[in-house]
N, CA and C atoms as an extended XYZ file, in Angstrom:
483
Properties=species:S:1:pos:R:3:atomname:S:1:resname:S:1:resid:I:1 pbc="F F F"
N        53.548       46.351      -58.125 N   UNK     1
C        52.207       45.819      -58.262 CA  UNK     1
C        52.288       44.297      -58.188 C   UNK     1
N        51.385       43.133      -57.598 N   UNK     2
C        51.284       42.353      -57.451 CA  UNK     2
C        50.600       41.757      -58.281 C   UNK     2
N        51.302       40.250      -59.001 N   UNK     3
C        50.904       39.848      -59.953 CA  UNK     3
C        51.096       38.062      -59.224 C   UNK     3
N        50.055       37.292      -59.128 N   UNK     4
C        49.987       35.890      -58.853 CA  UNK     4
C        51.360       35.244      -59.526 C   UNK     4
N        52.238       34.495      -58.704 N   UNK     5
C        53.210       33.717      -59.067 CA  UNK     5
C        53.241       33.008      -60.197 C   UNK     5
N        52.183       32.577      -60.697 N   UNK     6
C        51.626       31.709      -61.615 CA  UNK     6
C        51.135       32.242      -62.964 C   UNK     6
N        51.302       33.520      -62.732 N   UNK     7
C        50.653       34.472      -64.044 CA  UNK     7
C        52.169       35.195      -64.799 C   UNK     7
N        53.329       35.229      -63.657 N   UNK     8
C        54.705       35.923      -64.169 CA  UNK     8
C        55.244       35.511      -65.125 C   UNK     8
N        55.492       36.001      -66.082 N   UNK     9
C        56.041       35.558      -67.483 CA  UNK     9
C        57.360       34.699      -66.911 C   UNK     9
N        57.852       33.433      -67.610 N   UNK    10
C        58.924       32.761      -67.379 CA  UNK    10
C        60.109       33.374      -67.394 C   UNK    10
N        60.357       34.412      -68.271 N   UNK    11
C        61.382       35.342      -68.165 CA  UNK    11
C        61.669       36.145      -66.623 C   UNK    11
N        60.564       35.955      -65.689 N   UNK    12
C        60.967       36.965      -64.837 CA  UNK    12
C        61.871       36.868      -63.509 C   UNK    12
N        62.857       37.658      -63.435 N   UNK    13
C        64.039       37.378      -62.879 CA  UNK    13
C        63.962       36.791      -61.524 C   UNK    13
N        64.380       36.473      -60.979 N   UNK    14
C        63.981       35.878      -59.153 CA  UNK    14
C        65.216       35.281      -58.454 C   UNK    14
N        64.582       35.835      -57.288 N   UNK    15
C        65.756       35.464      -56.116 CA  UNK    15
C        65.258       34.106      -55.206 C   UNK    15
N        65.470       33.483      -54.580 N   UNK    16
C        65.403       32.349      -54.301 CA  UNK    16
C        66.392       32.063      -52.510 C   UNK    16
N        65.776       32.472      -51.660 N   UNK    17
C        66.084       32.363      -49.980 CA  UNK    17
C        65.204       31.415      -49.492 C   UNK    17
N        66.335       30.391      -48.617 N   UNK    18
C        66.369       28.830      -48.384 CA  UNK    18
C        66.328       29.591      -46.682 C   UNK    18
N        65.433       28.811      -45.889 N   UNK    19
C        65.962       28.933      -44.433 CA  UNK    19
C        66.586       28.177      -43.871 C   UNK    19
N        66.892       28.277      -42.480 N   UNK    20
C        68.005       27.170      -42.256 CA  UNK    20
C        67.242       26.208      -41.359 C   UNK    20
N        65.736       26.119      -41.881 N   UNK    21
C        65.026       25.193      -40.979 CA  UNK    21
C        63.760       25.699      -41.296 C   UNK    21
N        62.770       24.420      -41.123 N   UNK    22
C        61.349       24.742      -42.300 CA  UNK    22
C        60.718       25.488      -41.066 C   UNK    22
N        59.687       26.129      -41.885 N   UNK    23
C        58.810       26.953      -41.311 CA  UNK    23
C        57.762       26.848      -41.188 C   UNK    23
N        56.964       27.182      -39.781 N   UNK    24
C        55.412       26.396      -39.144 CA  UNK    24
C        54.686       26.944      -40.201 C   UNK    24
N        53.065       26.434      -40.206 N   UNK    25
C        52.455       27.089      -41.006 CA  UNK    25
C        52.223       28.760      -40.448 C   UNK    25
N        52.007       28.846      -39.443 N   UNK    26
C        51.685       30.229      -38.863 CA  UNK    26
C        52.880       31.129      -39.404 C   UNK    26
N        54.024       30.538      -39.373 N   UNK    27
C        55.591       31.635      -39.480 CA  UNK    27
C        54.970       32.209      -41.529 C   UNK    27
N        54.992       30.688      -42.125 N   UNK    28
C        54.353       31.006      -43.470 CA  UNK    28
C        53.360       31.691      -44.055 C   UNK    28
N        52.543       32.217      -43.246 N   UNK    29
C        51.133       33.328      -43.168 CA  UNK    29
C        51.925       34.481      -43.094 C   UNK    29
N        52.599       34.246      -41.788 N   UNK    30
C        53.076       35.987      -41.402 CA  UNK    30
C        54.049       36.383      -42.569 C   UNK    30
N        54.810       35.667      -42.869 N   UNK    31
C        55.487       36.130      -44.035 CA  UNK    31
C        54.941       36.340      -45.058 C   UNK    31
N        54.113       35.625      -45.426 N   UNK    32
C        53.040       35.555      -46.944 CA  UNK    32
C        52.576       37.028      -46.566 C   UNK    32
N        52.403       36.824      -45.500 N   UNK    33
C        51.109       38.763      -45.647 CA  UNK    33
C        52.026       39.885      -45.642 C   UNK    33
N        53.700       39.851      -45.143 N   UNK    34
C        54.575       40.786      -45.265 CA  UNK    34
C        55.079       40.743      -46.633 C   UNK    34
N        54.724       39.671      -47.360 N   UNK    35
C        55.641       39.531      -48.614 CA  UNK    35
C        54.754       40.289      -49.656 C   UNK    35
N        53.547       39.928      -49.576 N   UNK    36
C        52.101       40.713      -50.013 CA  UNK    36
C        52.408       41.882      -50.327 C   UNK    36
N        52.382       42.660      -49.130 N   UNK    37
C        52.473       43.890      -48.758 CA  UNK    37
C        53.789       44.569      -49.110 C   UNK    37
N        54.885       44.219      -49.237 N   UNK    38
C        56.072       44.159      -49.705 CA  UNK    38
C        55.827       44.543      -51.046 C   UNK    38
N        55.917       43.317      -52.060 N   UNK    39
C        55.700       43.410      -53.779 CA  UNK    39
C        54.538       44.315      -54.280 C   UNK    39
N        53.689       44.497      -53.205 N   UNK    40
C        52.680       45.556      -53.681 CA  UNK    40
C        52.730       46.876      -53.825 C   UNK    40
N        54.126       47.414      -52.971 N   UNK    41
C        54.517       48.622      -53.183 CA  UNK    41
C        55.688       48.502      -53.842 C   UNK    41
N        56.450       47.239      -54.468 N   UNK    42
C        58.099       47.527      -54.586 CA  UNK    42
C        58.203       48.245      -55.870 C   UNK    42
N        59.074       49.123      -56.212 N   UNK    43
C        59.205       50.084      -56.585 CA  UNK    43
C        60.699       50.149      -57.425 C   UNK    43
N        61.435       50.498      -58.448 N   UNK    44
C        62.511       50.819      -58.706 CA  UNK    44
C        62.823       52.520      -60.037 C   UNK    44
N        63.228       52.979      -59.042 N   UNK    45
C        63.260       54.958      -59.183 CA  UNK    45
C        61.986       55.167      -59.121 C   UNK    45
N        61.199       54.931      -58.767 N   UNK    46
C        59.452       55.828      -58.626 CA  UNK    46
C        58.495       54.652      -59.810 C   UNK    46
N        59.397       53.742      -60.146 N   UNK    47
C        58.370       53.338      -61.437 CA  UNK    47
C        57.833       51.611      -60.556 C   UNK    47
N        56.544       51.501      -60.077 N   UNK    48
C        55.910       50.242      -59.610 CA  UNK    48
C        56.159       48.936      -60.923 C   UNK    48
N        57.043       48.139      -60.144 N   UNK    49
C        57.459       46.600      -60.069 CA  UNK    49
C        55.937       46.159      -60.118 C   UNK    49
N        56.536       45.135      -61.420 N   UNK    50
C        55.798       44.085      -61.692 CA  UNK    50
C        56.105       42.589      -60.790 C   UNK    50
N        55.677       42.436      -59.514 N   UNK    51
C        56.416       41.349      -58.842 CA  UNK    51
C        55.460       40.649      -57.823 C   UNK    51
N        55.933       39.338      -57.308 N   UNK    52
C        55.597       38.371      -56.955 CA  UNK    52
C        56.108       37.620      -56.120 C   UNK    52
N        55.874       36.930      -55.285 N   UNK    53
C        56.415       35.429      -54.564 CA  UNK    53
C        56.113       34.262      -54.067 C   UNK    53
N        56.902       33.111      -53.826 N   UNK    54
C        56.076       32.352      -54.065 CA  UNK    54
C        57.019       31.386      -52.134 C   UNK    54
N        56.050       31.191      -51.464 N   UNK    55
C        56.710       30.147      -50.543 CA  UNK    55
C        56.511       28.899      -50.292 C   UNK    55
N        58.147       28.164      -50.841 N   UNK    56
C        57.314       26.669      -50.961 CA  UNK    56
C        58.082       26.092      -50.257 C   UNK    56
N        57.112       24.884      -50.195 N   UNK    57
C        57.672       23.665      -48.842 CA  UNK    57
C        58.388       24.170      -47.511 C   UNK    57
N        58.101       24.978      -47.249 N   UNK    58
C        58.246       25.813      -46.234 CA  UNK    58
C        59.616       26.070      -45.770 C   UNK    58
N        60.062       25.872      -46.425 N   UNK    59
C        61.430       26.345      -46.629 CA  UNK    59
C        62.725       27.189      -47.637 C   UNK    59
N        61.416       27.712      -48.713 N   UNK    60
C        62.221       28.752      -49.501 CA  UNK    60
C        61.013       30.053      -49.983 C   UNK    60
N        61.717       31.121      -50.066 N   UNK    61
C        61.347       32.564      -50.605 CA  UNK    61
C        61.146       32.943      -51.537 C   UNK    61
N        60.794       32.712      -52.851 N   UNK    62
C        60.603       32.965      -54.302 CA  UNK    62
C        60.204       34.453      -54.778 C   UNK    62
N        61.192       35.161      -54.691 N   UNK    63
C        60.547       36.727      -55.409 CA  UNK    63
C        60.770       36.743      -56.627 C   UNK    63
N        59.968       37.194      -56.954 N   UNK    64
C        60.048       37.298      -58.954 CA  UNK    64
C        59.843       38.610      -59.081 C   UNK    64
N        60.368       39.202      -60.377 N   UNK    65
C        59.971       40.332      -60.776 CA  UNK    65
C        60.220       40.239      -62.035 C   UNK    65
N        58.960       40.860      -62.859 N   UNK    66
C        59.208       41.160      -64.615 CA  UNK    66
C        59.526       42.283      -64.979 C   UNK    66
N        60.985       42.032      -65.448 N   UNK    67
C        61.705       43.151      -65.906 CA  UNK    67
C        61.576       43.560      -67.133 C   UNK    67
N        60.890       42.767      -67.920 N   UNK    68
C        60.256       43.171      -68.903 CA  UNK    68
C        59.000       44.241      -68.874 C   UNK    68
N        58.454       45.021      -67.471 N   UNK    69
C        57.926       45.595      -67.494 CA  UNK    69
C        58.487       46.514      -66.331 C   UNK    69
N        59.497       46.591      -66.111 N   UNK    70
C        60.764       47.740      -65.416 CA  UNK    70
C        61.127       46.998      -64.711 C   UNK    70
N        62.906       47.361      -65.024 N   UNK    71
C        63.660       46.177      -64.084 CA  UNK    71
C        64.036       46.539      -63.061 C   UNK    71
N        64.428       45.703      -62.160 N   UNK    72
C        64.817       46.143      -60.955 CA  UNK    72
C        66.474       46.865      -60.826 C   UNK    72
N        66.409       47.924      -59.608 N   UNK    73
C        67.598       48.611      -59.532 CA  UNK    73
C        68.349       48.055      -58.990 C   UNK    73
N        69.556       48.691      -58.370 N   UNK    74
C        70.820       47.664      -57.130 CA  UNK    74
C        69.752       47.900      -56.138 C   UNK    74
N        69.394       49.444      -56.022 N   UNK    75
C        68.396       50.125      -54.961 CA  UNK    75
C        67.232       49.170      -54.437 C   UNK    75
N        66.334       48.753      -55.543 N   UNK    76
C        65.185       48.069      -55.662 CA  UNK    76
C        66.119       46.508      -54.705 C   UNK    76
N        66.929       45.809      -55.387 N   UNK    77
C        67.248       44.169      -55.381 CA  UNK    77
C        67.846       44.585      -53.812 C   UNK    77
N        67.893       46.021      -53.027 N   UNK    78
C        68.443       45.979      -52.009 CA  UNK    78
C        67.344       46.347      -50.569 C   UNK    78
N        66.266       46.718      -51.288 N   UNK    79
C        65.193       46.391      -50.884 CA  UNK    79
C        64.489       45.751      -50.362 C   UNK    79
N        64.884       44.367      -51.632 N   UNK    80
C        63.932       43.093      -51.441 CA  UNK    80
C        64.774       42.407      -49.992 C   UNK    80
N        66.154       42.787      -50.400 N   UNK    81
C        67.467       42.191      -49.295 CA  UNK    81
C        66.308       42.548      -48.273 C   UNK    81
N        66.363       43.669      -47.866 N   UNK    82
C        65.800       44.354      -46.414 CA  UNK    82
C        64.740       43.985      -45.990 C   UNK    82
N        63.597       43.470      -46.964 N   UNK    83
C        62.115       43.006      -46.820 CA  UNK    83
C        62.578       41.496      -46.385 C   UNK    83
N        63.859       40.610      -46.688 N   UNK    84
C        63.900       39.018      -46.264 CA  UNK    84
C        64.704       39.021      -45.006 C   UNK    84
N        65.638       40.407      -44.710 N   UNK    85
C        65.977       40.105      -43.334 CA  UNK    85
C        64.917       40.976      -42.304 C   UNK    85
N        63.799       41.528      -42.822 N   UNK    86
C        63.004       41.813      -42.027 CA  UNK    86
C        62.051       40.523      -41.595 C   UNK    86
N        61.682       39.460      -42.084 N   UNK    87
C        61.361       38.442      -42.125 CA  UNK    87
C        62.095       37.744      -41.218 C   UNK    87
N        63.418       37.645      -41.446 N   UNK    88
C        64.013       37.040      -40.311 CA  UNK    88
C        64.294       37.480      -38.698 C   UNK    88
N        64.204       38.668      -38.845 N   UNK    89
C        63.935       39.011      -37.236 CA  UNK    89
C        62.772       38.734      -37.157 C   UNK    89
N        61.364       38.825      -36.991 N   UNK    90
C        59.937       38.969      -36.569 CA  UNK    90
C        59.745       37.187      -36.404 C   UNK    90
N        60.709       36.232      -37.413 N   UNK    91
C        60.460       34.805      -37.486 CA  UNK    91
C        61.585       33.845      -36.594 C   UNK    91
N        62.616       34.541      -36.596 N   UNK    92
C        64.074       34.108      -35.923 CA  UNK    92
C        64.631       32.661      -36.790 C   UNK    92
N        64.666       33.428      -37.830 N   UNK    93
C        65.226       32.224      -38.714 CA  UNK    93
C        65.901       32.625      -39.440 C   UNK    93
N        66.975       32.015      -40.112 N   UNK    94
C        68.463       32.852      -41.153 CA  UNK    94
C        67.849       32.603      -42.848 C   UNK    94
N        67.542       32.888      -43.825 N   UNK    95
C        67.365       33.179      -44.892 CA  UNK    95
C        69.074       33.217      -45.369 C   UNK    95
N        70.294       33.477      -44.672 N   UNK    96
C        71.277       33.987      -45.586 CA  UNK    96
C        72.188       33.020      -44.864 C   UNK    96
N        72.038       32.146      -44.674 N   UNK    97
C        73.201       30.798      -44.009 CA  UNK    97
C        73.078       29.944      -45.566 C   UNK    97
N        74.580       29.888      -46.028 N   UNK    98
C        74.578       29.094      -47.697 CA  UNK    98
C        75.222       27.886      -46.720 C   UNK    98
N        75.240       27.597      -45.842 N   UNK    99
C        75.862       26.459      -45.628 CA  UNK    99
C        75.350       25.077      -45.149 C   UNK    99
N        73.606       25.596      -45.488 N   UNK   100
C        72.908       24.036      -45.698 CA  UNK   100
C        72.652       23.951      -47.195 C   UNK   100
N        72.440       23.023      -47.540 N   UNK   101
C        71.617       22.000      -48.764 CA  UNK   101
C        70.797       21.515      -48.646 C   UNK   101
N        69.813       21.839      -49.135 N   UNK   102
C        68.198       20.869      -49.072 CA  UNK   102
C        68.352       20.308      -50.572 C   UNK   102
N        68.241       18.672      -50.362 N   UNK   103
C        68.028       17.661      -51.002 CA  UNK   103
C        66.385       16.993      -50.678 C   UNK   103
N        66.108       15.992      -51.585 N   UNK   104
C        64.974       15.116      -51.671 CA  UNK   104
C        65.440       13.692      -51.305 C   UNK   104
N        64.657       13.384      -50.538 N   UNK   105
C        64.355       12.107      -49.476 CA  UNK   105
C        63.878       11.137      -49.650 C   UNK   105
N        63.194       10.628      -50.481 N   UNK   106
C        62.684        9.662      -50.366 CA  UNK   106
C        60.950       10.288      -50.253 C   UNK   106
N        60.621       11.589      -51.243 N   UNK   107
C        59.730       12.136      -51.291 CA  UNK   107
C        59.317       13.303      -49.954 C   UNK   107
N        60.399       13.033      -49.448 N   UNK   108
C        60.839       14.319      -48.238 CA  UNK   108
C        61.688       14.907      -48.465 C   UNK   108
N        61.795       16.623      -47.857 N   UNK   109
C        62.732       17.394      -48.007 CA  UNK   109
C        63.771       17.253      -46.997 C   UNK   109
N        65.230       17.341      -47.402 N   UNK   110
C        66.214       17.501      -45.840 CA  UNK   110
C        66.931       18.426      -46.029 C   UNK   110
N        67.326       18.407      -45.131 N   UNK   111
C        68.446       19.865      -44.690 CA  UNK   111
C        69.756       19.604      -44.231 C   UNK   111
N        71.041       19.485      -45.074 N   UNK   112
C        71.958       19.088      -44.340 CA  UNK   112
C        73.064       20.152      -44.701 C   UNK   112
N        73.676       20.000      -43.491 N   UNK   113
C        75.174       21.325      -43.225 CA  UNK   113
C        75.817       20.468      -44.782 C   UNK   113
N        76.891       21.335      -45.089 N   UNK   114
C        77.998       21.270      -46.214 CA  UNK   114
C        79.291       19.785      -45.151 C   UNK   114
N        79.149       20.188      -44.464 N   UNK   115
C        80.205       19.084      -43.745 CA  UNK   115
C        79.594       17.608      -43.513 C   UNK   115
N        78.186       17.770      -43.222 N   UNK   116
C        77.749       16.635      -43.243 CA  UNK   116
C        77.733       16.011      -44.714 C   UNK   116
N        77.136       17.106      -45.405 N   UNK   117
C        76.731       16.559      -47.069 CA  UNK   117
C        78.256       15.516      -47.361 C   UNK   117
N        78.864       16.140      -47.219 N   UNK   118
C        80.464       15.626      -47.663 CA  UNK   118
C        80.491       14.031      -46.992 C   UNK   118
N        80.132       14.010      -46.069 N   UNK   119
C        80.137       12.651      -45.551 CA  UNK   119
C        79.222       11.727      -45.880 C   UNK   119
N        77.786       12.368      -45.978 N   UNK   120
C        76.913       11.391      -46.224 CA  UNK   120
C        77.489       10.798      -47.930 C   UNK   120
N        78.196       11.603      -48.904 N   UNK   121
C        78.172       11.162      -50.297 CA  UNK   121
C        79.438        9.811      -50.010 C   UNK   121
N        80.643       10.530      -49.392 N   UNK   122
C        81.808        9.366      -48.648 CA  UNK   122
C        80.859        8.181      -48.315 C   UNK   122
N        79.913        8.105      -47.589 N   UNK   123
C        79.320        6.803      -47.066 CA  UNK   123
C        78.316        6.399      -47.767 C   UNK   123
N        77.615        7.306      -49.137 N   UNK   124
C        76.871        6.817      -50.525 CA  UNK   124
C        75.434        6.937      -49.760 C   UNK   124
N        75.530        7.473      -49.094 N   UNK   125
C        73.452        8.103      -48.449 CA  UNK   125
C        73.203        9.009      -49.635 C   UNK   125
N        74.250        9.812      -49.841 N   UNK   126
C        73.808       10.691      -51.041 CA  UNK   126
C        74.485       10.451      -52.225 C   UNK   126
N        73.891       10.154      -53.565 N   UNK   127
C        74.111        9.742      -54.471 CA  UNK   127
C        74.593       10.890      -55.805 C   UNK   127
N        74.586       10.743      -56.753 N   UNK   128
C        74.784       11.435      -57.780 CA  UNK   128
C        73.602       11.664      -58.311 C   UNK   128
N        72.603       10.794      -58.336 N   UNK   129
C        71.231       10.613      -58.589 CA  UNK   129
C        70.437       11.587      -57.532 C   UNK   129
N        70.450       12.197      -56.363 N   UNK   130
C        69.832       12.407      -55.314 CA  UNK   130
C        69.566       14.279      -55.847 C   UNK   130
N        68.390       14.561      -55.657 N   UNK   131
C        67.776       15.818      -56.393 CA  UNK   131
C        68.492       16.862      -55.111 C   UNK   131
N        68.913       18.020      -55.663 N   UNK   132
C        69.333       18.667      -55.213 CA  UNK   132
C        68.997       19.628      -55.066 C   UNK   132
N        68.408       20.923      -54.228 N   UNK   133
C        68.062       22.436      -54.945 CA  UNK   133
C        69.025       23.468      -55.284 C   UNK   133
N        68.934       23.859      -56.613 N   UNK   134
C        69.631       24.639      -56.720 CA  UNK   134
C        69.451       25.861      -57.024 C   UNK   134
N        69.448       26.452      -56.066 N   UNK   135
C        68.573       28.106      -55.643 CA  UNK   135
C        69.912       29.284      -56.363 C   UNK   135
N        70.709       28.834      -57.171 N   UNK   136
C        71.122       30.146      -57.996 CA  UNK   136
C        70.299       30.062      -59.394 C   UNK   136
N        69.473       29.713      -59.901 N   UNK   137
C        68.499       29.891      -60.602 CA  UNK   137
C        68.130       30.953      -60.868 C   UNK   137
N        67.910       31.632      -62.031 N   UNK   138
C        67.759       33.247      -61.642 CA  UNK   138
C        66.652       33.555      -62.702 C   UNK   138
N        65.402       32.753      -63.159 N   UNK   139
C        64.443       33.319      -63.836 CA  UNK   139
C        63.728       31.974      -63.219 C   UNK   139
N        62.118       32.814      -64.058 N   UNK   140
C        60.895       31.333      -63.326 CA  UNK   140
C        61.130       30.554      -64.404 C   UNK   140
N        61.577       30.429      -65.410 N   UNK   141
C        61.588       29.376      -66.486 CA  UNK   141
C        63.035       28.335      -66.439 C   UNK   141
N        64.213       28.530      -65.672 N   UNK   142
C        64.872       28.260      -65.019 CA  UNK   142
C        64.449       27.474      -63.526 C   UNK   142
N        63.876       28.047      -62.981 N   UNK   143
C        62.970       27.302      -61.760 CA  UNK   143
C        62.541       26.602      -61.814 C   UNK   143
N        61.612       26.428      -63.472 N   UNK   144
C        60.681       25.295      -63.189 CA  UNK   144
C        61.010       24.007      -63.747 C   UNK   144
N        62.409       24.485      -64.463 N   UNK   145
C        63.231       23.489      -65.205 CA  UNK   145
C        64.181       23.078      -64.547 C   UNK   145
N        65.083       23.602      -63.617 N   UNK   146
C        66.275       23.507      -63.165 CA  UNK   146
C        66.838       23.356      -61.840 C   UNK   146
N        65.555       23.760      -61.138 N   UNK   147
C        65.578       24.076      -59.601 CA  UNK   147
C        66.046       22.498      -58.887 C   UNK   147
N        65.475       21.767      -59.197 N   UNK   148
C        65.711       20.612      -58.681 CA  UNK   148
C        66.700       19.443      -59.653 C   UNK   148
N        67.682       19.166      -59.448 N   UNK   149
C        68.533       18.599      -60.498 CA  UNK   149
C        69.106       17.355      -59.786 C   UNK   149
N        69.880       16.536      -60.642 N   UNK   150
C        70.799       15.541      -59.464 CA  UNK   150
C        72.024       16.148      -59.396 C   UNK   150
N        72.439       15.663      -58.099 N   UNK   151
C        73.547       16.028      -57.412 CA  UNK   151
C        75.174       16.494      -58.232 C   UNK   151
N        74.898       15.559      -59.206 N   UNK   152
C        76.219       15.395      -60.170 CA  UNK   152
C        75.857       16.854      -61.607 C   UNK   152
N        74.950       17.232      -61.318 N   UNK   153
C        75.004       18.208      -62.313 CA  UNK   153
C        74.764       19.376      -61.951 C   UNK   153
N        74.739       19.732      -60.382 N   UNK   154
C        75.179       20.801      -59.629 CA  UNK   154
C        76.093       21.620      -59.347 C   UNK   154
N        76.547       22.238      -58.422 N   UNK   155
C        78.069       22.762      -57.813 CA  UNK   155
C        78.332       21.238      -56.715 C   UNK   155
N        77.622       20.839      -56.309 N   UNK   156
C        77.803       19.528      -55.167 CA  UNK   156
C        78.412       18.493      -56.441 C   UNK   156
N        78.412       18.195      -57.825 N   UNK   157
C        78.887       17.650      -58.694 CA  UNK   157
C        80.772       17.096      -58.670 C   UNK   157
N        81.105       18.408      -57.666 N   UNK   158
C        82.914       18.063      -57.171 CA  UNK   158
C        83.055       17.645      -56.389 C   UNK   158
N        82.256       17.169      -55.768 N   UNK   159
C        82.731       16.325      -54.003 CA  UNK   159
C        81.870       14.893      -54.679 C   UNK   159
N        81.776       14.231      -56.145 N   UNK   160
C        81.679       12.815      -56.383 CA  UNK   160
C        83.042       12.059      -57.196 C   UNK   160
N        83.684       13.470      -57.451 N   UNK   161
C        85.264       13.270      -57.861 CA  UNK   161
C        85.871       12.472      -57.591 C   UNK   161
């Protein structure tokens, strides 16, 4: 059952898929209305999910679900898998490439490979200070606290060593 992103208790668990390149507004509709349609039936053993999502800056996937009102299965969380690479064929975009980083800009979002990141910090473009996302976050109360951090209090925190 579908419950507004904004109404999900902070407790509720969530997955968090980064693309490997932002998405038009049109790509963000078509997904919004598959994602809709998705959480409105998701399901774990016959018992209807309390769940949600949220797509922001056009470049990440926010599914939530309150497991406080039935949690999700391997079955169910393998589901949701199948509903984000169904997304990626119909959009032609990767959801499951970990090998960019989206950082904050100068009030812009960027996207940089792991090999570049490494260089830009070597040449001090990217700082310790520089907000980072960090999409292993795994509840909305976590998200709304944690999602964005500086660099030095991340996993990117070992390449200022």
């Amino acid at each position: 059952m579908f419950v507004p992103f904004n109404q999900m208790p902070e407790t509720s668990r969530i997955w968090i898929y980064q693309a490997d390149r932002f998405l038009t507004e049109e790509e963000v509709t078509k997904a919004s209305d598959f994602l809709s349609q998705f959480v409105q039936h998701w399901e774990s053993h016959g018992n209807q999910l309390q769940a949600s999502y949220d797509i922001r800056e056009k470049l990440f996937i926010i599914i939530a679900v309150n497991e406080s009102h039935y949690q999700a299965s391997g079955c169910s969380i393998d589901k949701s898998v199948q509903a984000i690479k169904e997304i990626e064929k119909f959009l032609d975009v990767n959801f499951f490439d970990r090998t960019k980083v989206a950082y904050c800009n100068n009030q812009s979002i960027q996207l940089v490979s792991l090999l570049d990141l490494k260089k830009m910090i070597k040449e001090g473009q990217l700082t310790k200070s520089t907000h980072i996302f960090n999409n292993l976050v795994d509840t909305k109360k976590t998200l709304e606290r944690n999602w964005k951090l500086p660099a030095e209090e991340t996993w990117i925190g070992k390449f200022f060593q």
